[in-house]
C-alpha positions as CSV (number, residue, x, y, z in Angstrom):
1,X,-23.9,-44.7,19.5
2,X,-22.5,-43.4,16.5
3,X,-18.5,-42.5,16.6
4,X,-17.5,-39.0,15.6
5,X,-16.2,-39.1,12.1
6,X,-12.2,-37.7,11.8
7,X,-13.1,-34.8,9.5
8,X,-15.0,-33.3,12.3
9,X,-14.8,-29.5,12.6
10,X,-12.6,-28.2,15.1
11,X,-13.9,-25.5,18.0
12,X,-11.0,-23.0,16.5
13,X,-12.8,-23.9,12.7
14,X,-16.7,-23.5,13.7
15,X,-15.8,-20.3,15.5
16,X,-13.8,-18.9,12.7
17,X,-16.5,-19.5,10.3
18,X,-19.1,-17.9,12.5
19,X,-16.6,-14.6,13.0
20,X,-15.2,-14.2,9.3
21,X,-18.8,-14.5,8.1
22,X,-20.3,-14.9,4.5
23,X,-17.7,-15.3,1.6
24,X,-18.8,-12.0,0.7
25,X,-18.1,-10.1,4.2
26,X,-14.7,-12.1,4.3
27,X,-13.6,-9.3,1.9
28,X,-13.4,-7.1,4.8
29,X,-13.6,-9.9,8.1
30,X,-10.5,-11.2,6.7
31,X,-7.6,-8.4,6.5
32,X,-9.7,-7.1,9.8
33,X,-8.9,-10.6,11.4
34,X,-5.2,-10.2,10.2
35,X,-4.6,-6.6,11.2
36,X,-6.1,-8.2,14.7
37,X,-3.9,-10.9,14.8
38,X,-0.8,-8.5,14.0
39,X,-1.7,-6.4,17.5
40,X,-1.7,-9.1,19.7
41,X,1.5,-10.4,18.5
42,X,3.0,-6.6,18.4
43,X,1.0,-6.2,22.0
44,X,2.7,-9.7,23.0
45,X,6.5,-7.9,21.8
46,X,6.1,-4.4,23.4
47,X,4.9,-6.5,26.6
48,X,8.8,-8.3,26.4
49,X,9.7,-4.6,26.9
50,X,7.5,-4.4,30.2
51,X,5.9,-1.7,28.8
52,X,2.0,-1.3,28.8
53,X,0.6,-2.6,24.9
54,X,-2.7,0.0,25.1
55,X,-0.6,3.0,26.5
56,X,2.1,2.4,23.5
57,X,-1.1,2.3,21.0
58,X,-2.2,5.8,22.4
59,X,1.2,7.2,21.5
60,X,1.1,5.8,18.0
61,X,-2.3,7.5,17.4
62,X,-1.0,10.7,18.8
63,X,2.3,11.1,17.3
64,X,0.3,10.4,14.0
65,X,-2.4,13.3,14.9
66,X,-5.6,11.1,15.6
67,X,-5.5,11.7,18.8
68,X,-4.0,15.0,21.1
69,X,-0.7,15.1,22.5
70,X,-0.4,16.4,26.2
71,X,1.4,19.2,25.0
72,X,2.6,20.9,21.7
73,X,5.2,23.2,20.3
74,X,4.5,27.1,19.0
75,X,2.7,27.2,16.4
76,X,2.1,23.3,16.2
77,X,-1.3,21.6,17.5
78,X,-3.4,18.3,16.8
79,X,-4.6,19.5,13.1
80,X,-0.3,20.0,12.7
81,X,0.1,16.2,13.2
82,X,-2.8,15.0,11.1
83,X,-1.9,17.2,8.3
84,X,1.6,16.0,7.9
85,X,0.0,12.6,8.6
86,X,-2.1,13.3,5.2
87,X,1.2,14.2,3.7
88,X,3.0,10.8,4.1
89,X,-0.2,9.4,3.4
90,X,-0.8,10.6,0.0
91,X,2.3,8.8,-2.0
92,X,1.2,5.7,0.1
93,X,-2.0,5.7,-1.4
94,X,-0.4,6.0,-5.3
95,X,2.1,3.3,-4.9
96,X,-0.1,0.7,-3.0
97,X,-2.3,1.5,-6.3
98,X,0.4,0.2,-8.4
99,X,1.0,-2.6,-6.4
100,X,-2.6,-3.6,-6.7
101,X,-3.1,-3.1,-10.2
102,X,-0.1,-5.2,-11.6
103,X,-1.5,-8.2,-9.4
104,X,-4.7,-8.0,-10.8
105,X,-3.1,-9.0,-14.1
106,X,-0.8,-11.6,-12.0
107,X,2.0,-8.9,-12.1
108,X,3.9,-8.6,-9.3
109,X,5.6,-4.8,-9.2
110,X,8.6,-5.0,-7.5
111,X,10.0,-1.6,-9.0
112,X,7.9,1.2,-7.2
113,X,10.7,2.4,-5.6
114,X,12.6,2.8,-8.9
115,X,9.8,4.4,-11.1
116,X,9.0,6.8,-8.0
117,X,12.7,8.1,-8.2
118,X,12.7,7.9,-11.8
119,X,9.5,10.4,-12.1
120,X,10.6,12.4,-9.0
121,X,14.2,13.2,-10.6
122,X,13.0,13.9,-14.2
123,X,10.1,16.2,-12.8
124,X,13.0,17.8,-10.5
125,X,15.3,18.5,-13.4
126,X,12.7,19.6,-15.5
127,X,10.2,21.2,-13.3
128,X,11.7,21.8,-10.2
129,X,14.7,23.7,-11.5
130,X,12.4,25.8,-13.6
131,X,11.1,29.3,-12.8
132,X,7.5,27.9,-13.9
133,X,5.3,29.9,-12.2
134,X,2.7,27.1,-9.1
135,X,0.1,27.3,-12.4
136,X,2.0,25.6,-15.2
137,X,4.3,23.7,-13.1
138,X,2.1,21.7,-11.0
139,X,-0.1,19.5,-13.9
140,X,3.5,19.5,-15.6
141,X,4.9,18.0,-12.5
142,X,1.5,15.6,-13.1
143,X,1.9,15.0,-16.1
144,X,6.0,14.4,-16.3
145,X,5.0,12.2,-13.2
146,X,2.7,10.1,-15.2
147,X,4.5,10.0,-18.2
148,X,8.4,8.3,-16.7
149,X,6.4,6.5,-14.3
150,X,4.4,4.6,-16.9
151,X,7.2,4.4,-19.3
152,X,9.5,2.4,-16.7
153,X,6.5,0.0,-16.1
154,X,5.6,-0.1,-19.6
155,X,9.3,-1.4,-20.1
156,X,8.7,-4.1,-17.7
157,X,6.0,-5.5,-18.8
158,X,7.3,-5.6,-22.4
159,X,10.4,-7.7,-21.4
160,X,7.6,-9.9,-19.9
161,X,5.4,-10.3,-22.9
162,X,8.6,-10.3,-25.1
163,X,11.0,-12.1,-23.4
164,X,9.3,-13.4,-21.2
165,X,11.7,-12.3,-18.3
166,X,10.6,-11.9,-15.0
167,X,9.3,-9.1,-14.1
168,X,10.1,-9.4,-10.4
169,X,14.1,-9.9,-11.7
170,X,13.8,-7.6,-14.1
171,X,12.2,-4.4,-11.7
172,X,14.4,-5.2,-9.2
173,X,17.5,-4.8,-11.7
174,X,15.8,-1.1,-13.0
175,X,15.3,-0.3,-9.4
176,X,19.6,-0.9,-9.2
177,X,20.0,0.9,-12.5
178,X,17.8,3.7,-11.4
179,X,19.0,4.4,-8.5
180,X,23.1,4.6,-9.5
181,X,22.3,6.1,-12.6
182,X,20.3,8.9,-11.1
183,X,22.7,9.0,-8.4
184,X,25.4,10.0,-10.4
185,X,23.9,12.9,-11.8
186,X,23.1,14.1,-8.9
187,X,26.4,13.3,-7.8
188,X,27.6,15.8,-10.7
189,X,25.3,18.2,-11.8
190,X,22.5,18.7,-9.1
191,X,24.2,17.8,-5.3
192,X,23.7,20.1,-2.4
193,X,27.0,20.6,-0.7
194,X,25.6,21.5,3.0
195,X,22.5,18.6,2.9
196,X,24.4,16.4,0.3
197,X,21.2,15.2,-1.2
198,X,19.8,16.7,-4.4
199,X,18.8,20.7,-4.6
200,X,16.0,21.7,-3.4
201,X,13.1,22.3,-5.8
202,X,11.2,25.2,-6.3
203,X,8.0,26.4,-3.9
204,X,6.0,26.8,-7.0
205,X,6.5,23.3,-8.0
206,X,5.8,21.6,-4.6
207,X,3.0,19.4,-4.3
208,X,2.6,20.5,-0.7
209,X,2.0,24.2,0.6
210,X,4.7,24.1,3.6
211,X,4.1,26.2,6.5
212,X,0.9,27.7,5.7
213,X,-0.6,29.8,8.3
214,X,-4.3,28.5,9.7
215,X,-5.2,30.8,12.6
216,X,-2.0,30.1,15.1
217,X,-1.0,27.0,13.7
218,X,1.2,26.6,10.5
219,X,0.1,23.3,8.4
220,X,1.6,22.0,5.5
221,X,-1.2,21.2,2.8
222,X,-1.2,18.1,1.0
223,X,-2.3,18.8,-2.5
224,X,-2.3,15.3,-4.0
225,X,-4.4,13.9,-1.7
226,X,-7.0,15.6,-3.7
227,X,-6.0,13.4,-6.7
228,X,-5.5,10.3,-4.7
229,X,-8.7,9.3,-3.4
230,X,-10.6,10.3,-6.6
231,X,-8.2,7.8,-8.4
232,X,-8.5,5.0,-5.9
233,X,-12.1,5.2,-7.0
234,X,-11.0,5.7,-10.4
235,X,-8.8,2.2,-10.3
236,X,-12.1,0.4,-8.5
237,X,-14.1,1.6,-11.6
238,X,-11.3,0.6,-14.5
239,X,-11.3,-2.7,-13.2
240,X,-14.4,-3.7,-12.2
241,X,-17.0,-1.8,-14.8
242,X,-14.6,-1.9,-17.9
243,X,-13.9,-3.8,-20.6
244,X,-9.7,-3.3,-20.1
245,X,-10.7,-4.3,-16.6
246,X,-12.4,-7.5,-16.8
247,X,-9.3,-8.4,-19.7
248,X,-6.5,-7.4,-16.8
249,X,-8.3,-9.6,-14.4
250,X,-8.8,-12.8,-17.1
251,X,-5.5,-12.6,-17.9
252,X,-4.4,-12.7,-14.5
253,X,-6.7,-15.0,-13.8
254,X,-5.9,-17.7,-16.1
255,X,-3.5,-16.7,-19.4
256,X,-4.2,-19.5,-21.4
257,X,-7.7,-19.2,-20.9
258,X,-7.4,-15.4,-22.0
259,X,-5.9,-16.2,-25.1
260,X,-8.4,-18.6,-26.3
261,X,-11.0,-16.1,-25.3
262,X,-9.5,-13.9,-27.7
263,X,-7.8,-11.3,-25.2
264,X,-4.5,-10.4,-26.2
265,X,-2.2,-11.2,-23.5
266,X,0.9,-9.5,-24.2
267,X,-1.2,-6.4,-24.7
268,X,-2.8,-6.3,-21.1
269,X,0.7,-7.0,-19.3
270,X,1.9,-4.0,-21.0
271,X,-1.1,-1.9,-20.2
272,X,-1.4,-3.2,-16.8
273,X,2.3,-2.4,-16.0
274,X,2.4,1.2,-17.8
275,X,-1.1,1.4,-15.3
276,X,0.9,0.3,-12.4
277,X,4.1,2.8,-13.4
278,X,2.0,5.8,-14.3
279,X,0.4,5.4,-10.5
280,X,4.0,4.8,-9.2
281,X,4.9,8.1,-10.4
282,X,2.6,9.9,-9.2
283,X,3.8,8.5,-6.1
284,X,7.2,9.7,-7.0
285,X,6.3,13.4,-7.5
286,X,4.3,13.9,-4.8
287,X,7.0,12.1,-2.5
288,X,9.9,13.5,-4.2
289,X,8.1,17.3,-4.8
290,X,5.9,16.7,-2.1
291,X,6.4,15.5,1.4
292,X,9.9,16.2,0.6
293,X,11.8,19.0,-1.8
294,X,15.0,16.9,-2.5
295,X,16.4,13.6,-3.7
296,X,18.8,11.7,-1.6
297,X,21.4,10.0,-3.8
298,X,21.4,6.2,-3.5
299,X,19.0,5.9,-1.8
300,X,15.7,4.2,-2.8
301,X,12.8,5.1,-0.4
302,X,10.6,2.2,1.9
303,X,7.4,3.6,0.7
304,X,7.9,1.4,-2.6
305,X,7.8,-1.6,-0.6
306,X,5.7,-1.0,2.1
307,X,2.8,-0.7,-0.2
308,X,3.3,-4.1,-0.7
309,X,1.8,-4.9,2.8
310,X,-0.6,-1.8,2.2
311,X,-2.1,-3.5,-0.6
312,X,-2.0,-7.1,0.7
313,X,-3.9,-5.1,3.9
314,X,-6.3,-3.9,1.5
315,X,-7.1,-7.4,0.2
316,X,-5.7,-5.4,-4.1
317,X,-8.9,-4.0,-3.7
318,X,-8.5,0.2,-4.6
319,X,-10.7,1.1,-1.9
320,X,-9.7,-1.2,1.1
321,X,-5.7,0.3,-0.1
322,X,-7.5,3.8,1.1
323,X,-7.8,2.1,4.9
324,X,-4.8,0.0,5.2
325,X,-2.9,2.9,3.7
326,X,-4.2,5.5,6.3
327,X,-3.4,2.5,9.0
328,X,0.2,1.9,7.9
329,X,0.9,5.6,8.1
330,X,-0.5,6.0,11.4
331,X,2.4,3.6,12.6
332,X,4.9,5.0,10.7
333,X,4.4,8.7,11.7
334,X,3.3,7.6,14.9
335,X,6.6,5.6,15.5
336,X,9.0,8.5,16.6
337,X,6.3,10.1,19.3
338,X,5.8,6.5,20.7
339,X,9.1,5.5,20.8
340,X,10.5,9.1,22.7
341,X,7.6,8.8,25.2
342,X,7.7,4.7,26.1
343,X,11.4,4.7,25.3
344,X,11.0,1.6,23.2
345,X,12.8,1.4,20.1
346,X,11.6,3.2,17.1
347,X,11.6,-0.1,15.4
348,X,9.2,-1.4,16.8
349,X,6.9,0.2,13.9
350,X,8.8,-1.6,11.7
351,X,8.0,-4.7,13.4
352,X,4.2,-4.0,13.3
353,X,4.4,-3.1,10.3
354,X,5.7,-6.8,9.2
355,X,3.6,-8.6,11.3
356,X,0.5,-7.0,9.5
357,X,2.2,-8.5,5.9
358,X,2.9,-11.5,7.4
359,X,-0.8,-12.3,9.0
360,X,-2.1,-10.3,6.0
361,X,0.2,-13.3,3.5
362,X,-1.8,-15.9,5.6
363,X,-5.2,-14.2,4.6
364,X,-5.3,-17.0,1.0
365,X,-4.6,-19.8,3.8
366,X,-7.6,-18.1,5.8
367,X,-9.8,-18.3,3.6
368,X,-9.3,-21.8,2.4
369,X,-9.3,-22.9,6.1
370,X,-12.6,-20.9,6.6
371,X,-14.1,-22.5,3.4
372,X,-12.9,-26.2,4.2
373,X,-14.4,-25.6,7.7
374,X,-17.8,-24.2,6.3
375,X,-18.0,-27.3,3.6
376,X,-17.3,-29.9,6.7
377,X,-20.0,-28.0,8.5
378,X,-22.6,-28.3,5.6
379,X,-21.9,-32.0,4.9
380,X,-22.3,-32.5,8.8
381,X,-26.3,-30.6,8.4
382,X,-26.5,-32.7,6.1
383,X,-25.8,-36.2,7.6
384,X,-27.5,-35.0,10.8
385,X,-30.6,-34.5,8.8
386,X,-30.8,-37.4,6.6
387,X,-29.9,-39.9,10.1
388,X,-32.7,-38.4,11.7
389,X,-36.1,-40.0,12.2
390,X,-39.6,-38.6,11.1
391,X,-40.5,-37.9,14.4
392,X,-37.0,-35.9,15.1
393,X,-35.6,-38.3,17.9
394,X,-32.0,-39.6,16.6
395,X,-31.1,-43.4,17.0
């Protein structure tokens, strides 16, 4: 009899391998298995609280607006929740973007946070304080977004190619900069004395129609969410059916190989990070002059780094950021329902939220695991079937 050999797959390996799938469905089985993985362990926490895991995922879903609450305010129903939902969402969607993009060029975009308050303040000052009437101020809002957005990025990824400083040291320092320099002028020119945050822009140049009457309910109205999916789609197509794309993804790929392929590297970390900034600030103005009409001073906002775990979620991939953003969201609107209802701490989205980056970190170790397993269960087949006799019976 024929001892087993040590490699031998484990049960945990053969029936990860048989639930992840083909390398090409493990694009999706794999941040599904880590967002699964993440709700046990946040199921296994809100137990410790002796409250019931499923009943605290309800609440989630309708503080968020998925689902209906028992009961609403005037004026405020189901379509209330999921609209302001939307609202949060749409900024989400933009930064996660940027995320993504850098680290298709091996960039690692720290500084969302920064070039979102960056854009948000300059279209503010410019825009917000205007008396532009909703026509020219909104694609100026756009544009000024895009513009101060790209041209902190592009900043970045210059001191990389030039200097070749960090980028993660060196957006983490503008996010500082930003955020005291822009502080102070708020501080001086532009503060609110009753909310002591910045003034509040103008209705004409909000990205969001606030309070807008729909039968008996009022809703605000997300108007960048009719930018952000498009570009999503947009980012999926620059980097997969371009030339610019297939040079972001060499170079992140492999920089040494880039350069002797000809691609100039120093030239696509710019690009990638003026990419990655433009998106960001688009995130800023329709955060800053969006789901809110002011600027608190010193303050740099979470969004930034949550889409770190957003795009992580969505495995950098433009599309699968459109799912894990709408799933991060839920939890984060959904956190202040659930935690008034189950009387758990509101924290507890926070929590969930890192578990999902941590199992979602684990996905490269995965996927290696998954592979090793698969190429153990190949050369197995294959000793099986070369040990075997012609007439099938085994020795």
């Amino acid at each position: 009899m024929n001892e087993k050999k040590k490699s031998a797959v484990s049960p945990f390996g053969r029936g990860l391998v048989k639930l992840l799938g083909s390398e090409r469905r493990q694009n999706i089985s794999i941040p599904l298995f880590a967002i699964l993985l993440s709700l046990i362990a946040c199921a296994i926490v809100v137990a410790l609280f002796g409250k019931n895991p499923l009943t605290t995922l309800v609440c989630f879903l309708q503080g968020s607006g998925v689902l209906p609450k028992p009961e609403y305010a005037a004026h405020a129903g189901q379509l209330s929740d999921f609209m302001s939902m939307i609202n949060a969402l749409t900024p989400m969607i933009f930064a996660a973007l940027a995320v993504a993009v850098a680290l298709k060029t091996g960039l690692f975009n720290i500084g969302v946070s920064g070039q979102m308050l960056a854009a948000g303040f300059i279209a503010s000052v410019v825009v917000g304080y205007s008396n532009l009437p909703m026509a020219a101020a909104i694609p100026l809002v756009l544009v000024l977004g895009v513009a101060v957005g790209g041209a902190v990025g592009a900043l970045i990824g210059f001191l990389k190619h030039r200097f070749n400083i960090n980028e993660v040291v060196s957006s983490i320092m503008l996010n500082y900069i930003l955020e005291y320099l822009i502080s102070f002028f708020i501080n001086q020119y532009y503060i609110n004395m009753v909310s002591r945050q910045s003034n509040p822009v103008s209705v004409a140049s909000r990205l969001t129609l606030m309070g807008v009457s729909v039968g008996d309910l009022r809703l605000d109205l997300p108007l960048g969410i009719l930018l952000a999916v498009p570009t999503a789609f947009l980012m999926r197509f620059l980097l997969d059916r371009t030339r610019l794309g297939f040079e972001l993804k060499v170079v992140g790929l492999n920089r040494r190989a880039a350069k002797y392929a000809g691609i100039n590297v120093g030239r696509s970390m710019v690009l990638s990070m003026l990419i990655s900034g433009a998106l960001a600030g688009l995130a800023g103005v329709t955060y800053y002059l969006g789901t809110f009409n002011s600027i608190q001073p010193r303050v740099l906002t979470s969004v930034g780094f949550d889409s770190i775990a957003v795009c992580l979620l969505g495995n950098s991939n433009p599309v699968g950021i459109l799912f894990s953003s709408l799933l991060i969201t839920i939890i984060s609107k959904g956190g202040n329902y659930m935690s008034s209802i189950m009387n758990i701490p509101q924290e507890i989205s926070q929590v969930l939220t890192g578990l999902i980056l941590l199992f979602s970190a684990c996905g490269a170790y995965i996927r290696y695991y998954a592979a090793h397993a698969r190429e153990q269960l190949a050369e197995e087949s294959r000793t099986a079937g070369s040990s075997a006799p012609e007439g099938g019976e085994r020795v």
